[in-house]
PDB file of the backbone (N, CA, C, O) and the ligand in Angstrom, with CONECT records:
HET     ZN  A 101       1
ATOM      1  N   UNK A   1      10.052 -36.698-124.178  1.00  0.00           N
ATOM      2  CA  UNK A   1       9.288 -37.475-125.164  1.00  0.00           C
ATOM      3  C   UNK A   1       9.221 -36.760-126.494  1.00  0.00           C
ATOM      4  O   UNK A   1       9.091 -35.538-126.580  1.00  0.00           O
ATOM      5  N   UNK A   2       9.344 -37.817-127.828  1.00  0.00           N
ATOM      6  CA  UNK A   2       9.340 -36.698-128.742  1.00  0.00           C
ATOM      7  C   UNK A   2       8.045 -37.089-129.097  1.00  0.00           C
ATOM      8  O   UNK A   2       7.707 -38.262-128.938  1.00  0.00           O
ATOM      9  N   UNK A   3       6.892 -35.838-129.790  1.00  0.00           N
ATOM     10  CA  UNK A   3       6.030 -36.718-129.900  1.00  0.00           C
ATOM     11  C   UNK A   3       6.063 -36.392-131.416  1.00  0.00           C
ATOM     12  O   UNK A   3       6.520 -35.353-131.893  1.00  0.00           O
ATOM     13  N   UNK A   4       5.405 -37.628-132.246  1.00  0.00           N
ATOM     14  CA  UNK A   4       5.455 -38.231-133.362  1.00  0.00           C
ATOM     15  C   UNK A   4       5.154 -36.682-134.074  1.00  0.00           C
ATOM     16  O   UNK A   4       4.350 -35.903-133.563  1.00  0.00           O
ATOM     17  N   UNK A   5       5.711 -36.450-134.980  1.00  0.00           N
ATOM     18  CA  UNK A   5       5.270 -35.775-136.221  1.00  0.00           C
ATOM     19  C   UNK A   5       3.532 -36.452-136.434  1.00  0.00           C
ATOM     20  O   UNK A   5       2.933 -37.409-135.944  1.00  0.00           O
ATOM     21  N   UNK A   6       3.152 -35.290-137.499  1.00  0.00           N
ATOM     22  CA  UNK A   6       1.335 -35.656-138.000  1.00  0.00           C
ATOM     23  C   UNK A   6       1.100 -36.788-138.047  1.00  0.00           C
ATOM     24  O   UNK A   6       1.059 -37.303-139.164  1.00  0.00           O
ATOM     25  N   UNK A   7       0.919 -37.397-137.168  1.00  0.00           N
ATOM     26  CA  UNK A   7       0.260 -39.107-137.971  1.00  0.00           C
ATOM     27  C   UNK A   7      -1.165 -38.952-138.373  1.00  0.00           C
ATOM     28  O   UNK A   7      -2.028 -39.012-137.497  1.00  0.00           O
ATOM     29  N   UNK A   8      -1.473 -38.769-139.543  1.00  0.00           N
ATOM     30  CA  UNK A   8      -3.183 -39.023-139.927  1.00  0.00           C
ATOM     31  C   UNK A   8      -3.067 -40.482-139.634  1.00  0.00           C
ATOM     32  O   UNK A   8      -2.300 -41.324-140.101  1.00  0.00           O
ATOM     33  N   UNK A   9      -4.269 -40.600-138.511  1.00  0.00           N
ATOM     34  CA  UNK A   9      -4.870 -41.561-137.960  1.00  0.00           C
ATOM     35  C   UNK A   9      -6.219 -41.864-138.924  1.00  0.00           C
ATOM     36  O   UNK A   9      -7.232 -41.205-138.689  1.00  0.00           O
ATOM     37  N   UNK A  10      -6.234 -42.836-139.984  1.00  0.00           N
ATOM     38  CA  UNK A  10      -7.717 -42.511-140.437  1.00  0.00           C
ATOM     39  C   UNK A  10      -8.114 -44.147-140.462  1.00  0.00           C
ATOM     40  O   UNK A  10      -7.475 -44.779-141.303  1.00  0.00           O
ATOM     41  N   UNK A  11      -8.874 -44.762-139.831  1.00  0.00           N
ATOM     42  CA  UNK A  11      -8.944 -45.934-139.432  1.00  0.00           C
ATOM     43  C   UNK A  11      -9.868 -46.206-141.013  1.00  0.00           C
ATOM     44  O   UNK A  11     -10.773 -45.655-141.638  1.00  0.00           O
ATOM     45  N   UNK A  12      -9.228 -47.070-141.107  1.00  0.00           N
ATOM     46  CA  UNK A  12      -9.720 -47.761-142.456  1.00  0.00           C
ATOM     47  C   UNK A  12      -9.853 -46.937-144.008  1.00  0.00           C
ATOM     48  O   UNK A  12     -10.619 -47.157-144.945  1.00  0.00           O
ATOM     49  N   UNK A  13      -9.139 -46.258-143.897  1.00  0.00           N
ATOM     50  CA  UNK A  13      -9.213 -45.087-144.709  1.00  0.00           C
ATOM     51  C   UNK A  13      -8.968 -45.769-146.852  1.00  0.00           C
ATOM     52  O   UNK A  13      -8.018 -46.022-147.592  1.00  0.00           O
ATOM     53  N   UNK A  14     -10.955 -45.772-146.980  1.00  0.00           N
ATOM     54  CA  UNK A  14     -10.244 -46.803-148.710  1.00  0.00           C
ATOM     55  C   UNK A  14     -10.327 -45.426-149.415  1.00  0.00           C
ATOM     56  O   UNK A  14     -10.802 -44.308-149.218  1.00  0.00           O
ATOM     57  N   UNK A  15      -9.605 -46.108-150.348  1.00  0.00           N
ATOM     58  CA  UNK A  15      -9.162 -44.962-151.797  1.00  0.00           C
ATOM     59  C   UNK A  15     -10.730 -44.874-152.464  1.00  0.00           C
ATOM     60  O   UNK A  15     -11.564 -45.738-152.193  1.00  0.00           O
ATOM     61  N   UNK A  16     -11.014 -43.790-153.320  1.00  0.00           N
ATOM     62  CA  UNK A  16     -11.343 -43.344-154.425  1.00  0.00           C
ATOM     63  C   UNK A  16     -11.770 -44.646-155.323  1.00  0.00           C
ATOM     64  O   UNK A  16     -10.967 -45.158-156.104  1.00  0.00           O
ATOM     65  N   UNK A  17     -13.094 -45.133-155.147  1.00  0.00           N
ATOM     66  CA  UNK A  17     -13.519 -46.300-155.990  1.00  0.00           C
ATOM     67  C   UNK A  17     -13.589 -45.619-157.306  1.00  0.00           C
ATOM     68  O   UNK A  17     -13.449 -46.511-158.143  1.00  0.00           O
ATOM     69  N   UNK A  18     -13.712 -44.666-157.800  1.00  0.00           N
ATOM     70  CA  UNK A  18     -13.398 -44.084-159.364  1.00  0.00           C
ATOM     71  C   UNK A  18     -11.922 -44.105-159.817  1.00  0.00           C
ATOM     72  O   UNK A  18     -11.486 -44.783-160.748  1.00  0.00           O
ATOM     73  N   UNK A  19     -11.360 -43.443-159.192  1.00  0.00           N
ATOM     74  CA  UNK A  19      -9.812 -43.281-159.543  1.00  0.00           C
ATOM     75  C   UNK A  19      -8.594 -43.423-158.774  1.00  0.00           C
ATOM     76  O   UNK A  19      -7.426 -43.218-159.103  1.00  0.00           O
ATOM     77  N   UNK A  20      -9.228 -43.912-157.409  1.00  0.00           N
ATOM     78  CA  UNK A  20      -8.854 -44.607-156.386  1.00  0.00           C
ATOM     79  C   UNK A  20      -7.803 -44.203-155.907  1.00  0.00           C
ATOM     80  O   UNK A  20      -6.905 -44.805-155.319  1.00  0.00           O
ATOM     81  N   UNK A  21      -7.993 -42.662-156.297  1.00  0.00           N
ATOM     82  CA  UNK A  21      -7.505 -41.642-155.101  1.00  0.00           C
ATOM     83  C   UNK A  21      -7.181 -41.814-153.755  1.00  0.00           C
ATOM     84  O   UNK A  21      -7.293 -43.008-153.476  1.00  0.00           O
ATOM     85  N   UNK A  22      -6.823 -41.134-152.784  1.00  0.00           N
ATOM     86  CA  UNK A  22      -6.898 -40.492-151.416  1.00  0.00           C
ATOM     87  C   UNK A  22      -8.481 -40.426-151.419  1.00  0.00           C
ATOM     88  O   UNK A  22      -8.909 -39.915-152.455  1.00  0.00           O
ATOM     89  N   UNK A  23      -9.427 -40.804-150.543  1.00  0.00           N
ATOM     90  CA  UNK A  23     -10.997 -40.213-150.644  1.00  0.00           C
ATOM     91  C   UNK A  23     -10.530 -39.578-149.513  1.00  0.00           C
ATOM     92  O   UNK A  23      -9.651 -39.857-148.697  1.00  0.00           O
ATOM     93  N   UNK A  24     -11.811 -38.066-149.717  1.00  0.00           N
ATOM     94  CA  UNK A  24     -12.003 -37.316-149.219  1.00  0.00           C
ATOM     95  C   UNK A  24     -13.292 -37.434-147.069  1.00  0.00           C
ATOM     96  O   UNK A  24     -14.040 -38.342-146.704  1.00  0.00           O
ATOM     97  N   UNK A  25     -13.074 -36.649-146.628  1.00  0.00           N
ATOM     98  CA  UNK A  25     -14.302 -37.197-145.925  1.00  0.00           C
ATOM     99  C   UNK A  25     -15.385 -36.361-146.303  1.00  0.00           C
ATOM    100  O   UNK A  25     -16.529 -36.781-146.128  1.00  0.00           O
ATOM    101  N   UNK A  26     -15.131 -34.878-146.953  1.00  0.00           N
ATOM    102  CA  UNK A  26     -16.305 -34.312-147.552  1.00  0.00           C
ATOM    103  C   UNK A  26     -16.956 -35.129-148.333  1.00  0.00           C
ATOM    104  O   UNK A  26     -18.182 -35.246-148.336  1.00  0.00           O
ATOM    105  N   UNK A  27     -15.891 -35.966-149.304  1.00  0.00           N
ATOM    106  CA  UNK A  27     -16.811 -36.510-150.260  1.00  0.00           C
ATOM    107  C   UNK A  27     -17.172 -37.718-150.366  1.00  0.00           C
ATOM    108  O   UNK A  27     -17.945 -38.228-151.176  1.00  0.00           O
ATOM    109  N   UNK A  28     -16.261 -38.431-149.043  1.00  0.00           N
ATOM    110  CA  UNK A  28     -16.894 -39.816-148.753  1.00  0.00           C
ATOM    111  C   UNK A  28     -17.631 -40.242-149.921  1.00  0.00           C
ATOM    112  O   UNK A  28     -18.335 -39.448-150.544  1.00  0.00           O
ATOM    113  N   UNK A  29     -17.456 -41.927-150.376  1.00  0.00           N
ATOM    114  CA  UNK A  29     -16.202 -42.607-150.022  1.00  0.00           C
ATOM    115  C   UNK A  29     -15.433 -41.584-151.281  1.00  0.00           C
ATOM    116  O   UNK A  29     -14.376 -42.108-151.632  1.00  0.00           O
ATOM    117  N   UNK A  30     -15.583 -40.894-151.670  1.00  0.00           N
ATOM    118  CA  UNK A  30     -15.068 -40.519-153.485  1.00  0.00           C
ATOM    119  C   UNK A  30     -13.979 -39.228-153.384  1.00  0.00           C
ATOM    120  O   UNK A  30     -14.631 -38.535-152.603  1.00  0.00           O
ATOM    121  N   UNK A  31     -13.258 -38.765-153.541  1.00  0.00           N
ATOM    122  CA  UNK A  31     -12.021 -38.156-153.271  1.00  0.00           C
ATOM    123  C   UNK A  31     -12.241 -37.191-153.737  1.00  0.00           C
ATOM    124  O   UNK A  31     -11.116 -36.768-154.006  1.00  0.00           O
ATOM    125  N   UNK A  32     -13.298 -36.098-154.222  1.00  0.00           N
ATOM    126  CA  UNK A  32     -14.001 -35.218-155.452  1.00  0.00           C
ATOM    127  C   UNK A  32     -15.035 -35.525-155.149  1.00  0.00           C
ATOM    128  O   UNK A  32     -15.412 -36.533-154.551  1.00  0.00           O
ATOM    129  N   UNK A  33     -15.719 -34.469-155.636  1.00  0.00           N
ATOM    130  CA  UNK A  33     -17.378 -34.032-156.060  1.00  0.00           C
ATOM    131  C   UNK A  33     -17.370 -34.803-157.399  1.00  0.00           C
ATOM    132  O   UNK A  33     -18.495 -35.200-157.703  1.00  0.00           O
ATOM    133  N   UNK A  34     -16.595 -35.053-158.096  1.00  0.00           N
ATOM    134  CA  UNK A  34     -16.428 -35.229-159.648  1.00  0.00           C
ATOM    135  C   UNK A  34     -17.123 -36.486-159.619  1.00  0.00           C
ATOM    136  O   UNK A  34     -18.251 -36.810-159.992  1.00  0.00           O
ATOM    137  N   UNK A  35     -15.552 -37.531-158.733  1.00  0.00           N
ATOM    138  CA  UNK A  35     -15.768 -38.816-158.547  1.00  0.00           C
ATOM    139  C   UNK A  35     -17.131 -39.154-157.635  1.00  0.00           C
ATOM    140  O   UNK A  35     -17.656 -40.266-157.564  1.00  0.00           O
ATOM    141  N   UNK A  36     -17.427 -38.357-157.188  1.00  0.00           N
ATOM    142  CA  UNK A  36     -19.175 -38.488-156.826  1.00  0.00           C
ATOM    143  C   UNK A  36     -20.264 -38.745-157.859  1.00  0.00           C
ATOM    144  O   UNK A  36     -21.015 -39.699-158.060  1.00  0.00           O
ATOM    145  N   UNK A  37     -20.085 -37.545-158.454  1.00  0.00           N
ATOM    146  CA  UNK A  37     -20.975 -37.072-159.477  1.00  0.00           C
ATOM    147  C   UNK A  37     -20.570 -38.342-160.405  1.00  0.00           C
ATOM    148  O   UNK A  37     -21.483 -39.119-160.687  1.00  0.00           O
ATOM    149  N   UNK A  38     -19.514 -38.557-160.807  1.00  0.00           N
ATOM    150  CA  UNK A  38     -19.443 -40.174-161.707  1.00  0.00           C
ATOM    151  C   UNK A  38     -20.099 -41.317-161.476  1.00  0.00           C
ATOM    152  O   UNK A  38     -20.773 -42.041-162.208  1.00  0.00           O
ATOM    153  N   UNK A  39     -19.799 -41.368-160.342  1.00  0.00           N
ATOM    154  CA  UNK A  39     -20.286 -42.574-159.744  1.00  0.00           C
ATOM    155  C   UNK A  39     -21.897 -42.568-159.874  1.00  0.00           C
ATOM    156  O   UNK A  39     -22.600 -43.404-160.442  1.00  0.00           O
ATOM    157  N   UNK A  40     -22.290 -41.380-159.184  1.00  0.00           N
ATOM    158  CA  UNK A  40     -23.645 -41.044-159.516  1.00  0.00           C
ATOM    159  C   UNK A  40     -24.453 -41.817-160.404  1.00  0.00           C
ATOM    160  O   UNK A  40     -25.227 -42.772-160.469  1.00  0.00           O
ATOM    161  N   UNK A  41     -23.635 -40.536-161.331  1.00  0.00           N
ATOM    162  CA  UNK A  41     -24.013 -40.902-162.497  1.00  0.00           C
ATOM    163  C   UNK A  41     -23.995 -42.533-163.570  1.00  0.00           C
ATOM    164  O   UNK A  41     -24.284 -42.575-164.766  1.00  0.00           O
ATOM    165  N   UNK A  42     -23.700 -43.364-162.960  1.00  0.00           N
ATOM    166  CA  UNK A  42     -22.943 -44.696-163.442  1.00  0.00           C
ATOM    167  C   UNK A  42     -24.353 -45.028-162.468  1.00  0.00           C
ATOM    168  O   UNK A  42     -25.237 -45.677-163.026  1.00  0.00           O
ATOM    169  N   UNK A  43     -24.499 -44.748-161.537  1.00  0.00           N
ATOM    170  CA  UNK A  43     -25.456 -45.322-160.161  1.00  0.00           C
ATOM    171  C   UNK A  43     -27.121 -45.407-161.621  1.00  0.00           C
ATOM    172  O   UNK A  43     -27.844 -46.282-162.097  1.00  0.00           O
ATOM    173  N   UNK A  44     -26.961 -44.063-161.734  1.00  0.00           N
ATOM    174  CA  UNK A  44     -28.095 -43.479-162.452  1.00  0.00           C
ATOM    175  C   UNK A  44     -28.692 -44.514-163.902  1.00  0.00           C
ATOM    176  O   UNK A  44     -29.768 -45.075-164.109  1.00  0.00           O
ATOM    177  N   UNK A  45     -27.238 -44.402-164.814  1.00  0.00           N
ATOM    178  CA  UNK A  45     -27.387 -44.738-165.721  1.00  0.00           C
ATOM    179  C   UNK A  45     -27.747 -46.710-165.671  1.00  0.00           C
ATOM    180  O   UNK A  45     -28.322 -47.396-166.516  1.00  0.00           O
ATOM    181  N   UNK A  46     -27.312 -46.998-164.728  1.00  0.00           N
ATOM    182  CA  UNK A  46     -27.409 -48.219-164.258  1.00  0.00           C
ATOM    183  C   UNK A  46     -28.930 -48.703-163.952  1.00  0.00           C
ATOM    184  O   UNK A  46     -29.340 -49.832-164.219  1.00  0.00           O
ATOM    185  N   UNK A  47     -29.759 -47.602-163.308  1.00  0.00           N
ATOM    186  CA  UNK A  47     -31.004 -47.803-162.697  1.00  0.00           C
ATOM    187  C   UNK A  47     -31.799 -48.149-164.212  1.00  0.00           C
ATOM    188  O   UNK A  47     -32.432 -49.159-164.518  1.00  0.00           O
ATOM    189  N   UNK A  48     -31.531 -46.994-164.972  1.00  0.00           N
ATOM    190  CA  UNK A  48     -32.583 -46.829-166.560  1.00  0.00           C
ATOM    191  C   UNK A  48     -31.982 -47.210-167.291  1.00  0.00           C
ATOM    192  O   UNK A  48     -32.287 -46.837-168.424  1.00  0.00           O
ATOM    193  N   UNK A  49     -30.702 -48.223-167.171  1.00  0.00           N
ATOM    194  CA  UNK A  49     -30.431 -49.147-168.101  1.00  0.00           C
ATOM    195  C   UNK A  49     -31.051 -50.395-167.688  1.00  0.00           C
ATOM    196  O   UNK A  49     -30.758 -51.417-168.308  1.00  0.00           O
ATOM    197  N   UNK A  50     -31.995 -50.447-166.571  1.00  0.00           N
ATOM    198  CA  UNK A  50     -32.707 -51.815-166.578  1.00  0.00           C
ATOM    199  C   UNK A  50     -33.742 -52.320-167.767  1.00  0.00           C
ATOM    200  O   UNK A  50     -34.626 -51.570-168.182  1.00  0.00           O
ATOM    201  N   UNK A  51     -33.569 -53.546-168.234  1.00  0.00           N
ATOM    202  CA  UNK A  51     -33.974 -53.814-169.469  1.00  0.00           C
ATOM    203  C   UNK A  51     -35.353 -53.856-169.613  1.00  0.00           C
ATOM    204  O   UNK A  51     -35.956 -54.624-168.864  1.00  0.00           O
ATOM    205  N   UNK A  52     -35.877 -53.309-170.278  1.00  0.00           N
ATOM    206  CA  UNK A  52     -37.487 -53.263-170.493  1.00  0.00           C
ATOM    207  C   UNK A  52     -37.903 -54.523-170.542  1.00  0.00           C
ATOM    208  O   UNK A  52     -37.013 -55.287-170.916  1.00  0.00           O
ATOM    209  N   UNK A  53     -38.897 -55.015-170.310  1.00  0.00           N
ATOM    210  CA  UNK A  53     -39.640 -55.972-170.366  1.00  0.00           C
ATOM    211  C   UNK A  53     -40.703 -56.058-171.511  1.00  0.00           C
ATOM    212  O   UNK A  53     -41.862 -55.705-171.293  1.00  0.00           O
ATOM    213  N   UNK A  54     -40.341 -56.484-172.614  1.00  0.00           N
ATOM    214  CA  UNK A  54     -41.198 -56.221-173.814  1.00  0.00           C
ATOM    215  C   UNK A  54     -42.474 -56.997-173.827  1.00  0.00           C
ATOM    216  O   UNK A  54     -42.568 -58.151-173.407  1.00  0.00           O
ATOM    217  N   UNK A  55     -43.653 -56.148-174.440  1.00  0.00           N
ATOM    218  CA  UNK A  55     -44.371 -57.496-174.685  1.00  0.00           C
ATOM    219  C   UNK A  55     -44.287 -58.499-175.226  1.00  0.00           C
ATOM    220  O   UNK A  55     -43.173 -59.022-175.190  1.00  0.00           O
ATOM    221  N   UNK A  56     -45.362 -59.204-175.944  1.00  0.00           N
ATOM    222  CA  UNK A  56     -44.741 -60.586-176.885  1.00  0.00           C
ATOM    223  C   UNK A  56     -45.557 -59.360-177.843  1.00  0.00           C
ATOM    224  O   UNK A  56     -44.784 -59.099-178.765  1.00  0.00           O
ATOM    225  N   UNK A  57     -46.214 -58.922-177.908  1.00  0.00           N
ATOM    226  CA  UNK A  57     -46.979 -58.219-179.127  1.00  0.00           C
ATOM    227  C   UNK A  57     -45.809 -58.054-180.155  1.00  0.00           C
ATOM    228  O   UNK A  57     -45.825 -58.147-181.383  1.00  0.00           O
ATOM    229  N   UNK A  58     -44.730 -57.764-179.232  1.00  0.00           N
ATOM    230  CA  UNK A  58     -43.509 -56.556-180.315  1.00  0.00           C
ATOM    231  C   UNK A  58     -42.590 -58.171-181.184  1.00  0.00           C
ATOM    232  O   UNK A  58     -41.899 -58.160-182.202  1.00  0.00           O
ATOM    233  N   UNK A  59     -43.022 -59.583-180.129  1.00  0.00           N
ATOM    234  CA  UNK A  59     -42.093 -60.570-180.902  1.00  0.00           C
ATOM    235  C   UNK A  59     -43.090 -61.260-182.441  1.00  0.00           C
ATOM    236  O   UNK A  59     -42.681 -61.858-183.436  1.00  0.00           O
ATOM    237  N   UNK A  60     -44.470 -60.841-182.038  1.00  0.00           N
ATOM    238  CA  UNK A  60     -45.079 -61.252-182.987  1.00  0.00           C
ATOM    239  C   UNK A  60     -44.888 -60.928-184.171  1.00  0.00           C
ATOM    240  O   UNK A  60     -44.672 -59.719-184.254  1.00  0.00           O
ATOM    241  N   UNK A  61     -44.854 -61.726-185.642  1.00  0.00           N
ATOM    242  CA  UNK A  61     -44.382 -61.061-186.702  1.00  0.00           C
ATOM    243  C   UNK A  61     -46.172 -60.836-187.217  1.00  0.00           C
ATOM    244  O   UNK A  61     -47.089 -61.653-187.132  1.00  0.00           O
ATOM    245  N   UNK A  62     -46.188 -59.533-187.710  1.00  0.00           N
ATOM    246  CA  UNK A  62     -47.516 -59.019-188.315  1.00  0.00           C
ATOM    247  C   UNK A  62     -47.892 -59.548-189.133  1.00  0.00           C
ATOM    248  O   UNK A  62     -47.311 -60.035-190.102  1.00  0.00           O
ATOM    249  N   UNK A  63     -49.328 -59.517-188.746  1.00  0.00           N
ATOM    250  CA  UNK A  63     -50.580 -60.780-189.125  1.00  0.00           C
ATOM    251  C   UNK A  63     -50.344 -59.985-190.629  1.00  0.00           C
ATOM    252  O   UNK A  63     -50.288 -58.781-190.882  1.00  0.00           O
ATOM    253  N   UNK A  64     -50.218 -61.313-191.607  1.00  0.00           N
ATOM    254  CA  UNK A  64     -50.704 -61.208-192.912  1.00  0.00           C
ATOM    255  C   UNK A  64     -51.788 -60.921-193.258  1.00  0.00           C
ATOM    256  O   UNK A  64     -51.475 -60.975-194.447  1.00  0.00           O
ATOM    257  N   UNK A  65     -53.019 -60.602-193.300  1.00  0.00           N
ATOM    258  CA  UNK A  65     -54.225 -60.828-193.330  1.00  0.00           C
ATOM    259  C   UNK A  65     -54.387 -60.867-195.214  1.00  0.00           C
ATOM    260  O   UNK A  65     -55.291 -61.571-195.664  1.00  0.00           O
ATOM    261  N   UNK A  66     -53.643 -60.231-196.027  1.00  0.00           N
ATOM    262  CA  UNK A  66     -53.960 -59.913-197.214  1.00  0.00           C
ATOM    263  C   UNK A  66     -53.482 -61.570-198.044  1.00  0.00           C
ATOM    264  O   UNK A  66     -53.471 -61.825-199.249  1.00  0.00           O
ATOM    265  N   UNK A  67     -53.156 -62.401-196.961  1.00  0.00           N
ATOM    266  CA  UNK A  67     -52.988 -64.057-197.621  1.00  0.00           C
ATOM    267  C   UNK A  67     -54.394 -64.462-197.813  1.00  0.00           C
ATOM    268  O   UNK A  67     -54.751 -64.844-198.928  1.00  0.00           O
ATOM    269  N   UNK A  68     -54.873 -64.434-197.244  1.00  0.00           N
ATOM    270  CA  UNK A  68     -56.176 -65.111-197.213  1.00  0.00           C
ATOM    271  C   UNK A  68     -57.239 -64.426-197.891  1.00  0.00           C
ATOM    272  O   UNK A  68     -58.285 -65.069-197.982  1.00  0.00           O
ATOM    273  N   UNK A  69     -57.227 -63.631-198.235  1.00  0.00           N
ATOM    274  CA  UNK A  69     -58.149 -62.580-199.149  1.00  0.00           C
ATOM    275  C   UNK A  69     -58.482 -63.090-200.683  1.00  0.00           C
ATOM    276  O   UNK A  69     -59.155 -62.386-201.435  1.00  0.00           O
TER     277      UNK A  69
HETATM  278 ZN    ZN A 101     -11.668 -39.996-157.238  1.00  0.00          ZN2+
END
């Protein structure tokens, strides 16, 4: 029997959602610490880019008061 040369067996094995590399299993799913840390960071910037909720105070245009004087 010959048996097969290396077959990496990696059942479902997806690329590198950053650069869609080979992923790593250290770094699961991300192929790098880098592409971690990007992603992360994209994760991050994503959270505190949620849009403030302004009051109406800030849509109000400031009371004239010196009309009526
Ligand atoms: Zn990557």
């Amino acid at each position: 029997m010959t048996a097969a040369p290396e077959a990496p067996r990696r059942p479902a094995a997806r690329p590198c959602p950053i650069c869609s590399k080979m992923s790593l299993a250290e770094f699961h799913p991300f192929c790098s610490k880098r592409c971690a840390d990007i992603d992360l960071s994209r994760w991050l910037k994503g959270v505190y880019a949620v849009p403030a909720v302004e009051t109406d105070d800030d849509a109000l245009p400031p009371a004239d008061d010196a009309e009526g004087r």
